[in-house]
N, C-alpha and C positions, 0 to 999 in steps of 0.2 A: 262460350264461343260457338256462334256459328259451325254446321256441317259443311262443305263445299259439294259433298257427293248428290247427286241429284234422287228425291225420291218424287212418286205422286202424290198426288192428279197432276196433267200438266198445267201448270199455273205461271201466266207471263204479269208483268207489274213495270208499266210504265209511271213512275215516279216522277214527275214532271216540275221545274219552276212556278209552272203556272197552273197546268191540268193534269190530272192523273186519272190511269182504266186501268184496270183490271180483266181478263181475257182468261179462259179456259177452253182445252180443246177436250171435247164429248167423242162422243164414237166416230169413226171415219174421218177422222184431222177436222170433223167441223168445227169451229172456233166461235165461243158464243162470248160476248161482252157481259161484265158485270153492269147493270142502273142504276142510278143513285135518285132516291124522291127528292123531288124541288115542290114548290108551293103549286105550282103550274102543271104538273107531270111529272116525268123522271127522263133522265140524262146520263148519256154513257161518259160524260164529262165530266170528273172529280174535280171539280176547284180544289187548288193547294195551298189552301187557308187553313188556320187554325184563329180561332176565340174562345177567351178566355175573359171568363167572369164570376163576381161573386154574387152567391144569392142568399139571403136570409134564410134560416130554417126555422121550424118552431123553436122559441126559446129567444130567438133574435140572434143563434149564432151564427157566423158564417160561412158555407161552402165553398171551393172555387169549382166550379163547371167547367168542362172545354165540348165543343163542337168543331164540326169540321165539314169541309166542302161547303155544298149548298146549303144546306142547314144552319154553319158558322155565319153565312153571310145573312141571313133572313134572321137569325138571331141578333147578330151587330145592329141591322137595320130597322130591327124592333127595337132595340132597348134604348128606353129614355135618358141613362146614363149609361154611358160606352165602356165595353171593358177593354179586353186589348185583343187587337188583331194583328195577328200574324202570315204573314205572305212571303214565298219566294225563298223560303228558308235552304233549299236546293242550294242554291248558288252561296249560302256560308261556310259550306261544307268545306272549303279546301281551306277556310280563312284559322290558322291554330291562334290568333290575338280571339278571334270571338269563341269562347267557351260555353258560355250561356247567357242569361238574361234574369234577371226580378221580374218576378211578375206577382204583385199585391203581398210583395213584403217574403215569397216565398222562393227560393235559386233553381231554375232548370237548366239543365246542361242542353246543349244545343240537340244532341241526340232524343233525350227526353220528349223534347217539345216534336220531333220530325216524329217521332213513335208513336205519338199519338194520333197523327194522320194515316201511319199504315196501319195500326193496327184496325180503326173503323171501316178504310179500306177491306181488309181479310175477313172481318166481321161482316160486312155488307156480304160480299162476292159467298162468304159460307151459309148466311142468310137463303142468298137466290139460288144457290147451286146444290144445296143441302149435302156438301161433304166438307170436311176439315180440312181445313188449308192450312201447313204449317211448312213447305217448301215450295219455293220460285223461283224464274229466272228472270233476273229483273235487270233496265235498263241503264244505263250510265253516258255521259256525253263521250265525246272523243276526247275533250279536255275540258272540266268543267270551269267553269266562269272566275276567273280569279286565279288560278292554277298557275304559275309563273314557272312550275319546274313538275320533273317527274315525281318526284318526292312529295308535293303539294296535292298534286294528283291523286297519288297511289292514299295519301292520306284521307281525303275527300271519302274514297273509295270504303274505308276503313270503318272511317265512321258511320257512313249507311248502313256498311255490314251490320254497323254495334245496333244502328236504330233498328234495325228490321227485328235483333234477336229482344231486345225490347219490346219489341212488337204483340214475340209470341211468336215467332220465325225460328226456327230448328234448323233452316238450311236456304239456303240463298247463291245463285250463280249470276253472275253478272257477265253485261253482252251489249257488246257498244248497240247505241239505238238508233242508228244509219242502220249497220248490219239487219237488226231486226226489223227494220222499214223493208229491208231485202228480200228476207223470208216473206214478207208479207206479199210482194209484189211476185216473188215467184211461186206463188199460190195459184197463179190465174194464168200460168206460163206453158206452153207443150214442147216446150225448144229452149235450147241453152243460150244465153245472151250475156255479153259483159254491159253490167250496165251502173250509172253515176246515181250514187242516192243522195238526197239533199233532204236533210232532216232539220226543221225549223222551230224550235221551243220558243219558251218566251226568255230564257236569257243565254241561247248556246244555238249556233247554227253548225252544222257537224255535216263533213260528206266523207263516201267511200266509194269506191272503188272494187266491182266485189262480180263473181262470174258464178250466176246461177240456172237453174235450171234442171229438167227433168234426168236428162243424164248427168249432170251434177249430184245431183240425189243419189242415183245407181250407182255409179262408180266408188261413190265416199267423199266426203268431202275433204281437202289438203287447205294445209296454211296457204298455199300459195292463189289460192282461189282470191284470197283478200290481197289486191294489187296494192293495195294504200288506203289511207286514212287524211281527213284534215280537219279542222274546227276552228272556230272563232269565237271567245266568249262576247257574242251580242245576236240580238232577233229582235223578236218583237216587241218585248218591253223597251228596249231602245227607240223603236220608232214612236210607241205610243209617247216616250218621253220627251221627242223632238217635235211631236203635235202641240204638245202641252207649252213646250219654252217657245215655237212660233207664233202659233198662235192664242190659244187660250191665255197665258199668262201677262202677253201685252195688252189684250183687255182686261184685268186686272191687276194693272199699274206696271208691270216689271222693267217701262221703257217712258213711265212717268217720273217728273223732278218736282221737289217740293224748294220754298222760299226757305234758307236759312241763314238770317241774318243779311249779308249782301253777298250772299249766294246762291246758286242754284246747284244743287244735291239731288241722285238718286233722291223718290219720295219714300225708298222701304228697301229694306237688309236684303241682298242676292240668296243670302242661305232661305230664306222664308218660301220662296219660288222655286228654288230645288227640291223643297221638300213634296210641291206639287205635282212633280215629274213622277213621284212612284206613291200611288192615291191611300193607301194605309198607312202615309206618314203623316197623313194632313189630322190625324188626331192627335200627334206630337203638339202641333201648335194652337192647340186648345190651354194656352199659357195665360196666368194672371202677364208675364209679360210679354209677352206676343198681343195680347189686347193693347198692353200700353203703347208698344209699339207702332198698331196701326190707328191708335186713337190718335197719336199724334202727329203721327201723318197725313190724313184725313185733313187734320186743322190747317195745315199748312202747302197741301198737296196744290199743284196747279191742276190738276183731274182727281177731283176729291170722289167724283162718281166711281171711279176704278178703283181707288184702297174702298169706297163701300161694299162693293163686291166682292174682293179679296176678300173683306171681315165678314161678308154672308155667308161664304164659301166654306170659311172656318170656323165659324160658331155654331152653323147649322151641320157641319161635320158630314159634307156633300162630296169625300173623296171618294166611293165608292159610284156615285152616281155620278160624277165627273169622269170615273175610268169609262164607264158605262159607252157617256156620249162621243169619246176618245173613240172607241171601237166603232162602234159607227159611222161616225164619218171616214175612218179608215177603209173598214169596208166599201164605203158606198164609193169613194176614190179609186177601191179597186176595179168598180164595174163600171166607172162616170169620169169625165175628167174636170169635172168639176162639182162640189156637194156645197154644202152650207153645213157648218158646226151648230148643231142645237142643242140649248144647255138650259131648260126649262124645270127648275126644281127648287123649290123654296120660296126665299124672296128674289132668287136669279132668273133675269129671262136672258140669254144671249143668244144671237143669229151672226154668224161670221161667215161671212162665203171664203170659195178654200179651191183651189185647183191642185188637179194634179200634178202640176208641174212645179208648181213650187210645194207640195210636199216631197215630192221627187229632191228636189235643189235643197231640201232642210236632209234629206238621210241619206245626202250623196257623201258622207265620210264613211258611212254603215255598208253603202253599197259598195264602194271601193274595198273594202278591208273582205267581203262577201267574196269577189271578182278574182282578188290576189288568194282567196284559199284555194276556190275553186283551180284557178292556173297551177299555182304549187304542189295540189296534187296530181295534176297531169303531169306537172313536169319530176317530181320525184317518184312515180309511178311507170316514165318514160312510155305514156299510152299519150296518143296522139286524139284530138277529139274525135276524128275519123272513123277512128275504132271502135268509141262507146256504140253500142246498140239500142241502149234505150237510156232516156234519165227519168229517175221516178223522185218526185217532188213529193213531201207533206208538211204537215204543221201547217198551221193558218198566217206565217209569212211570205208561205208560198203561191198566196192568192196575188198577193200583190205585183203587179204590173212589172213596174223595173227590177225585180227580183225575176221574175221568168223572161226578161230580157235578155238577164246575163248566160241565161242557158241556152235561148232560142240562139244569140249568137256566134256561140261554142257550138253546138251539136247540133241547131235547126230547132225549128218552132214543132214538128211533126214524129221529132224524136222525144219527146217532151211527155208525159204521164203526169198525173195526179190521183188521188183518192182515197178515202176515210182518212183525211188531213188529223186529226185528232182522236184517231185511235190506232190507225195502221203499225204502231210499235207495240204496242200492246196484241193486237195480231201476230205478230212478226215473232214477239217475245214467247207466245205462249203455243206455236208452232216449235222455235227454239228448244221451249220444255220437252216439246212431245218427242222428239230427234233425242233429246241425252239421255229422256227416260225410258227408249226404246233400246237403244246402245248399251245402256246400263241392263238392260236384263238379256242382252247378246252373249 
């Protein structure tokens, strides 16, 4: 069992759906990032992947290997027979039906498989920083993705604790990661401000409510400092999901009909194209029948061109470079109001022009459900937007366009902040550390 009590260095651990960092604060509260090597360079950006695969040893018997982050993905993308990849495992945490998984005949429990990601993490970060990391303060949503109740919650919460001690973790505090966007922003502060943080993951958009500041520091901080909390389990895997079912997917068939008999029928099963929506399942349908499937679709398709793509897409095992072009033209939508989807990989070339308004019109249920957290925490907070002083935005959903609309028109376009979108809670968290672990030797 995990310690709760906080020991050194201060070590903060943004544990993310999609990305994770790692943060330590050095002498004088400076706060330096862990890097992780890519093929390219190196990246304060942990991809929250896990791969898993077997490799021959001498004798021909054989191993199973895991890799993680950037490394798991360059590994997948090397190897000529695919193992398995893992993503997003974050958001199973509250789920008590999923336990674990098979993976080549052998049972990890769902903690097991998350352990393997922090632990590389505290590996890396003890690598660059040359000291032992076996306590942090690390981040959790306001409610994470799936959570239906507090019980679900608190459960979520549990099991991270179990994966961290797995890890090789001794001691672990947890801190909602709005909050520690907070710290991170009042880093840069000379005056006290109540201000809205809008914390954006890829499967959890979470705000607070929270009053900080230099004399907030001085005085001591009180519970009542945190005015409110709210959260919505969706972000940005939602949106890239709703790129993929507008657009991409109807270019490979999802809104084509095939001849059957003297009928005209969808040309291919709605679950096949689901699986498209979240790009590490498209190696699920590397099936003897999932080929049959679109074999014989193909034969009968009135746009036989579109199930051949879909079958490119999937035999060449193009989900990871389809997420790719998904970001992309997202971004480019954030800076353009109109881009073109480019999907050049294989035997696929596709060019789809794409504006912004109808990607706007595809994640106006995302935006709406965004709209009503944000109001409900004003209104169970009984803070009027008048009052906020500053709103500070991160995560990379917060670049997007109609997402800093919903704030510019609550609080003004000028009360409005951004910055280090993708590490700012890792900041925030490992500030967090340095404050308990100062306390503690008070």
């Amino acid at each position: 069992m995990l310690k709760t009590r906080y020991e050194g260095p201060a070590v903060g651990i943004d544990f993310g759906t999609t990305n994770s960092s790692v943060a330590v604060v050095r002498g004088d509260e400076k706060v330096e990032l862990a890097s992780f090597p890519t093929a390219t360079g190196s990246t304060v950006s942990f991809r929250s992947i896990l791969y898993l695969e077997q490799v021959k040893r001498n004798g021909g018997a054989k191993q199973l290997l895991s890799k993680t982050g950037p490394a798991g993905i360059e590994a997948y993308l090397d190897a000529e027979e695919k193992g398995r990849l893992i993503q997003s495992l974050k958001s199973y945490l509250p789920n008590r039906t999923l336990t674990g998984t098979e993976v080549f005949g052998r049972h990890f429990t769902l903690e097991q498989l998350v352990s393997r990601m922090l632990a590389d993490l505290r590996e890396r970060a003890e690598r660059q920083f040359g000291i032992p990391i076996r306590h942090a303060t690390v981040g959790r949503p306001v409610r994470f993705v799936g959570a239906e109740t507090d019980e679900n919650d608190a459960y979520a919460v549990s099991r991270l604790r179990d994966a961290f001690a797995l890890a090789g973790f001794e001691g672990v505090e947890f801190e909602m990661e709005p909050i520690a966007a907070a710290y991170s922003y009042e880093s840069s502060l000379d005056h006290d401000e109540l201000i809205l943080i809008g914390d954006f993951g890829g499967g959890t958009s979470d705000f607070s409510l929270v009053r900080v500041g230099p004399g907030v520091r001085a005085r001591g901080r009180s519970p009542e400092d945190l005015l409110g909390n709210s959260g919505v389990g969706l972000a940005g895997d939602a949106f890239d999901a709703r790129i993929v079912r507008k657009l991409v997917s109807p270019a490979m068939g999802s809104e084509s009909f095939a001849r059957s008999l003297n009928k005209t029928l969808p040309a291919v099963p709605t679950w096949i194209y689901a699986n498209l929506e979240r790009w590490h399942y498209l190696s699920f349908l590397r099936t003897r029948n999932v080929a049959e499937i679109l074999r014989s679709a193909r034969l009968r398709a009135l746009e036989p061109e579109k199930i051949e793509a879909l079958t490119a897409l999937i035999e060449e095992d193009l989900g990871y470079q389809l997420h790719q072009a998904v970001q992309r033209v997202k971004f480019e939508l954030s800076h353009s109001t109109a881009a073109e989807f480019r999907f050049h990989e294989g035997s696929l070339d596709l060019r789809i022009p794409v504006t912004r308004d109808e990607f706007e019109e595809w994640i106006a249920e995302e935006l709406s459900a965004i709209e009503h957290s944000v109001d409900s925490l004003l209104e169970s907070s009984g803070v009027s937007a008048r009052e906020v002083d500053r709103v500070f935005l991160t995560g990379g959903t917060s670049f997007v366009p109609a997402v800093r609309r919903i704030f510019a028109k609550r609080f003004g376009e000028g009360n409005i902040q951004t910055g280090h979108e993708f590490t700012s809670v890792a900041h925030g968290l490992a500030l967090r550390a340095e404050e308990s672990l100062v306390a503690s030797l008070v």
